[in-house]
C-alpha positions as CSV (number, residue, x, y, z in Angstrom):
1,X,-4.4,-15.5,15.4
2,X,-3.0,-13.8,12.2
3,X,-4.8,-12.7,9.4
4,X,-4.1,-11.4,5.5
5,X,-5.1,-8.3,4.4
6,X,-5.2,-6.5,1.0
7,X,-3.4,-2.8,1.3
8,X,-5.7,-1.4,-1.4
9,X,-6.0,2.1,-2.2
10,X,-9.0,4.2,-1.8
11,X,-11.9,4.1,-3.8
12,X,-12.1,7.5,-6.0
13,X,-8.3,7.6,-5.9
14,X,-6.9,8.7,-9.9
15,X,-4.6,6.1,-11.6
16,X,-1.3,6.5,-11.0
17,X,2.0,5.2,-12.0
18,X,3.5,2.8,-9.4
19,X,7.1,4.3,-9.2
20,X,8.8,2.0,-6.4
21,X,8.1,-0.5,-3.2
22,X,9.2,1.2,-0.4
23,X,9.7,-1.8,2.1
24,X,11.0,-5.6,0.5
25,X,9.0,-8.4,1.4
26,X,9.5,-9.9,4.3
27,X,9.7,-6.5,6.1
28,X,7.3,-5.5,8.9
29,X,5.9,-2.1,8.5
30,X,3.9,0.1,11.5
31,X,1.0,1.6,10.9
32,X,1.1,5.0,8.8
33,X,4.9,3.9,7.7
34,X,5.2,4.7,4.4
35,X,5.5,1.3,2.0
36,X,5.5,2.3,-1.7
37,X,5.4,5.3,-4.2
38,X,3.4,6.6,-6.7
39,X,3.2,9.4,-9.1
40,X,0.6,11.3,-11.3
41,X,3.0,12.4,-13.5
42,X,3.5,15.7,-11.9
43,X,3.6,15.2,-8.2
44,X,4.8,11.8,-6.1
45,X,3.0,10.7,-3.4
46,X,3.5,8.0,-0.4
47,X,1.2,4.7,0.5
48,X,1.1,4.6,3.9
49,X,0.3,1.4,5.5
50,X,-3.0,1.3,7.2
51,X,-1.8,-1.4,9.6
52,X,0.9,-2.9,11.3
53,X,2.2,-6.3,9.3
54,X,4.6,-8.5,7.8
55,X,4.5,-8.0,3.7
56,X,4.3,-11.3,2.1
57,X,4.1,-10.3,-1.8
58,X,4.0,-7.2,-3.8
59,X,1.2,-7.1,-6.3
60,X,2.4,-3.8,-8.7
61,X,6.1,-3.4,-9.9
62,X,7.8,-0.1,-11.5
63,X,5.7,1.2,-13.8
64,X,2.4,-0.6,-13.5
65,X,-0.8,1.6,-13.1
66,X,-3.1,1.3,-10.7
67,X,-6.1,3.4,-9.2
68,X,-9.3,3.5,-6.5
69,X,-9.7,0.2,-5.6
70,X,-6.5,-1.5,-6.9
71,X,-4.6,-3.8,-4.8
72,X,-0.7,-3.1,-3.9
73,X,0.5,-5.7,-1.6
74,X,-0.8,-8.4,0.8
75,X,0.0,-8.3,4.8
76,X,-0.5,-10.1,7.3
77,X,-1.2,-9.0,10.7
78,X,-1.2,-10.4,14.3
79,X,-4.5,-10.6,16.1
80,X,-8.3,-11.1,15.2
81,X,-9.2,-10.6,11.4
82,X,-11.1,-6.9,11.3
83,X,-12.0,-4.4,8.3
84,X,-8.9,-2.6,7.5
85,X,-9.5,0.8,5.5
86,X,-8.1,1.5,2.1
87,X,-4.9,3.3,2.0
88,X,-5.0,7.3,0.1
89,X,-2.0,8.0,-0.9
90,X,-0.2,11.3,0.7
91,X,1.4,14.0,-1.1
92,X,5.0,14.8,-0.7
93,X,6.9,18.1,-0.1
């Protein structure tokens, strides 16, 4: 049975500037694939996804802030509904 999930990022995270959606909607993304980035201003960073999914809507578009807590995108994923962790954004370079 499929089920919707928030990718959120992690609580604690720093606001950062969303700087582009990696992945359109529509797309299905494996786990750890990277699916949007972000910047602090002086270093960019990848959102991986925490799950294998389809991505049904974006939440954030260029430009928007967002931070700990802060939801990105919504997913859906095949099989039973479980607790899917927060994504932490990962440095690049």
């Amino acid at each position: 049975m499929p089920f919707m999930y928030e990718l959120t990022l992690a609580p604690g995270e720093p606001e950062y500037t969303f700087v582009q959606q990696l992945v359109p909607v529509g797309t299905l993304v494996s786990t750890g694939q990277p699916v949007a980035t972000l910047t602090d201003g002086a270093m960019e960073y990848h959102v991986p996804a925490p799950r294998q999914g389809l991505i049904v809507q974006w939440f954030v578009e260029h430009g928007g802030r967002v931070a700990g807590n802060d939801g990105l995108a919504r997913i859906v994923c095949e099989g039973e509904a479980e607790e899917v962790p927060p994504a932490s954004p990962m440095r690049l370079g």
